[in-house]
N, C-alpha and C positions, 0 to 999 in steps of 0.2 A: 550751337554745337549739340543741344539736349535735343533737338528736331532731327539729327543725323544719328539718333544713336535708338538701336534696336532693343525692346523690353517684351517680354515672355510674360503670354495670356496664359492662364486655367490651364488651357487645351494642348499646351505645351506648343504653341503656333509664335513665333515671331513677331513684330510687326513695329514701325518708327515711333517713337515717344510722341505722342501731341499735347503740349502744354495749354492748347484749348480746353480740348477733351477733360481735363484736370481742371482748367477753370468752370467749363459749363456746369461742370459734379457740385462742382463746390457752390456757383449760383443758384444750382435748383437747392440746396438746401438753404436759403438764403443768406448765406454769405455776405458783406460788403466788400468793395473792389479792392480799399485797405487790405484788409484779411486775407482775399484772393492771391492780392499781391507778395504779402509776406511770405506764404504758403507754395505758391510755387517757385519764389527763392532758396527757402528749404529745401525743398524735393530736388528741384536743380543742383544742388549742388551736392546732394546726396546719390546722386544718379551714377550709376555704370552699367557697363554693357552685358543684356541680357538680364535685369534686375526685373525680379516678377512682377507683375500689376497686384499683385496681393501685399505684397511689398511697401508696393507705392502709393496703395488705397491704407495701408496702417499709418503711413507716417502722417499721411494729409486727417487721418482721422484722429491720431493725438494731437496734431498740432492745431487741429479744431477744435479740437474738443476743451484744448487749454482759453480757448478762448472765449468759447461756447459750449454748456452739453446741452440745451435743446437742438442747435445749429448741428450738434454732430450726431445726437441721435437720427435726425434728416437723411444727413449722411451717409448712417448706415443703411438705408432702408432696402437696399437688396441683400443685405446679409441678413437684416432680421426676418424678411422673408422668410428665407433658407433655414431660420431658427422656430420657425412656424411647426413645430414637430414633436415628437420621432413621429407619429402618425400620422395621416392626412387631413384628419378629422379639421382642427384647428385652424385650416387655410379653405378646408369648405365653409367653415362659419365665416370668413372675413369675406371669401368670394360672396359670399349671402348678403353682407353687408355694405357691401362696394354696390351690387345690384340694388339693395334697397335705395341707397342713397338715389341712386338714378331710377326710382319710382316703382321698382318693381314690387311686390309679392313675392316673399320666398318660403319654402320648404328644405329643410338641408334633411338628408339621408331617408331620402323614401323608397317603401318598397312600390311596382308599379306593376301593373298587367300588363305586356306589351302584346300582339296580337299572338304569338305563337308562345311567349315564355316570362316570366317575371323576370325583372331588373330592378336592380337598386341605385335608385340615382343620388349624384352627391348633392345635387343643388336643383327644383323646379321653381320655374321664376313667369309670371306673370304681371302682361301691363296691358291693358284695354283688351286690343284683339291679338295680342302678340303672348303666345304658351311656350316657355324653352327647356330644353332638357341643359344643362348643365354636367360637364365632365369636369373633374379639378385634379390635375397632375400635380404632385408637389415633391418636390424635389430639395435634399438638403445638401447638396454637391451642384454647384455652378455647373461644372462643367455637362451634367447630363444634359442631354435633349431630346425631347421630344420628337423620335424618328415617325416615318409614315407610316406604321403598323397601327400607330395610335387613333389618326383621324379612321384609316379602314374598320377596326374595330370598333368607333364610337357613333361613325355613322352607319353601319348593320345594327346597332340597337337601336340608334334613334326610328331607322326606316320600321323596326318592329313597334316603337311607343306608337310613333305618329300613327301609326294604321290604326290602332286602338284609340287614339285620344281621336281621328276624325270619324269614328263609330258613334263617338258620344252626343247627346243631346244639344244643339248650339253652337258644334267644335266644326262645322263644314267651312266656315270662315272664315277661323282664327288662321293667323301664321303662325304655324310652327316651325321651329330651327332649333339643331344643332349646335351647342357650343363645346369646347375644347379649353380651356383656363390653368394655364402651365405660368410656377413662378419663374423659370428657366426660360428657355429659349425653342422652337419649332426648327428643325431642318430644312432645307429648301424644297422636296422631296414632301415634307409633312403640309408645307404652307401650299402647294401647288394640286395635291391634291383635296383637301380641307377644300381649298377656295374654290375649286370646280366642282363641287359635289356640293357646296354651298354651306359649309359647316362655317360657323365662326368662331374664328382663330384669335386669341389674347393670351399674348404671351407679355416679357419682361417688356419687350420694346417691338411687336406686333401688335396690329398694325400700327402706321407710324402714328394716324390720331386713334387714341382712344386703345392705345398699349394700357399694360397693367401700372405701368407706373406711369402715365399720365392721367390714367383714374388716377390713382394715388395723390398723386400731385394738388389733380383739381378738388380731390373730395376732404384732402387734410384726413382722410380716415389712416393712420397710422396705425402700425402695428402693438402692439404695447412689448414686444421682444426689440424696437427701437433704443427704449429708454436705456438710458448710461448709466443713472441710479440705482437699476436692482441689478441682482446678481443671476447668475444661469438659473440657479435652484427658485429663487423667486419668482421671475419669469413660468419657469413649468409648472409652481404653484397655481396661478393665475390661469394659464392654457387647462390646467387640468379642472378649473372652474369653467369652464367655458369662456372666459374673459379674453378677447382675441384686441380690442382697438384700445389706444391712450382713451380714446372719450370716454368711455365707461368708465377707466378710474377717476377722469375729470368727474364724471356723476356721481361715482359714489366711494368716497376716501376709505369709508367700513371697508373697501376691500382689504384693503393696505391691515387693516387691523387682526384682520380673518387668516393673514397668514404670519400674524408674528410679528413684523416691522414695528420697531421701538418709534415711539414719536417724533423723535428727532428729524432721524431718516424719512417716517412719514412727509416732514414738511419735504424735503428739499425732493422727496418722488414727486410731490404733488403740485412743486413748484416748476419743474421738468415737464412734465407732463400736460400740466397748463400753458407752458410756453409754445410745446408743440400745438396745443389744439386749436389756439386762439389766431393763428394762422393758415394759410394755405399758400402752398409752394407755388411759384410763376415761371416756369420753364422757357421761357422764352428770357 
């Protein structure tokens, strides 16, 4: 009956309940099939028509959460995204961080010469022969996206860097690319022209290998606005340090002390915190 019955996205768009879709969410933050199981009994019978997927993404998160808070900090990992904020700042340093993991060299907020004008880039990332300009969209409302006004704009600066950076000493042949790095989602429109113009596109769940949250996944680099432990206001403590992933405060507990956190509390952040790190989510 719950497969015939219609539930309301973000976007205010319709679409059939799939109690997969509810299981796979729940597997990638590792879940057991137990747990899976209990969970969409829950939500099942909580269900009615037209009931929003924000909704339906709350109850499946307390009732994980009751079970588990590393498991449901997991869970939230597209909202803490979202909580990556009010400024952008905080999701260029994680995007820096995600590229590190996968071998790059990074720069976050540089100013640059491009052949006709200076630019300020959010993120420059090098790896052998490969030099990238990095754009980072961040967005704390699901529902935006990333229309095609964005790839046009991003690729008329890059075509200005690249001019300058293939003038340079050694740079005739590197590759140079364009990226675009939105925690939200790209329009059909943004993806189609991105990709023929050769920009690369990473978004929530673009491309389908090697989407932002299948980094995520593979690199266990969490957000530290994940954890269930601290509160909003401690969370912005930590962003306004520059502190973006769980692993740092696995490295170094003195954070926790820097903003006040009573010992108590310390353990049971740092025991959250270590459960997420000491893993990496299996999406499949």
């Amino acid at each position: 009956m719950s497969n015939n019955l219609f539930i309301t996205k973000a976007s205010g768009d319709t679409v059939p309940f799939s109690a997969e879709k509810l299981r796979q969410s729940l597997r990638r933050a590792g879940a057991e099939k137990k747990v899976i199981d209990r969970i969409q009994k829950e939500i099942e019978l909580k269900l009615y028509p037209g009931i929003s997927t924000k909704e339906i993404y709350r109850q499946a998160f307390s009732s994980l959460r009751k079970a588990s808070t590393h498991l449901a900090a997991k869970y939230k990992l597209k909202k803490a995204l979202q909580e990556l904020g009010p400024t952008g700042f905080p999701f260029e340093k994680y995007v820096s961080e995600i590229l590190k993991y996968d071998g790059y060299k990074t720069k976050v907020g540089q100013i640059v010469q491009g052949h006709c004008v200076e630019h300020e880039l959010d993120v420059i990332a090098t790896k052998e022969d490969q030099h990238v300009m990095v754009e980072c969209k961040f967005h704390s409302d699901q529902v935006r996206k990333c229309d095609v006004k964005i790839p046009l704009y991003i690729h008329s600066r890059f075509l200005d860097v690249e001019k300058a950076w293939e003038q340079r000493p050694g740079h005739g042949h590197r590759f140079h690319q364009g990226w675009v790095v939105t925690n939200t989602r790209f329009t059909t429109d943004a993806i189609q022209y991105g990709t023929c113009v050769g920009l690369n596109l990473v978004s929530w769940d673009f491309p389908k290998k090697g989407s932002l949250r299948e980094r995520i996944d593979g690199s266990g680099l969490h957000p530290i606005t994940c954890l269930t432990t601290l509160t909003k206001k401690e969370k912005q403590m930590l962003l306004d340090k520059g502190i973006v992933l769980c692993r740092e405060l696995c490295q170094n507990e003195q954070l926790l002390k820097e903003i006040d956190i009573q010992p108590a509390r310390q353990k049971k952040v740092m025991e959250e915190a270590a459960l997420i790190c000491e893993t990496k989510i299996h999406s499949k």
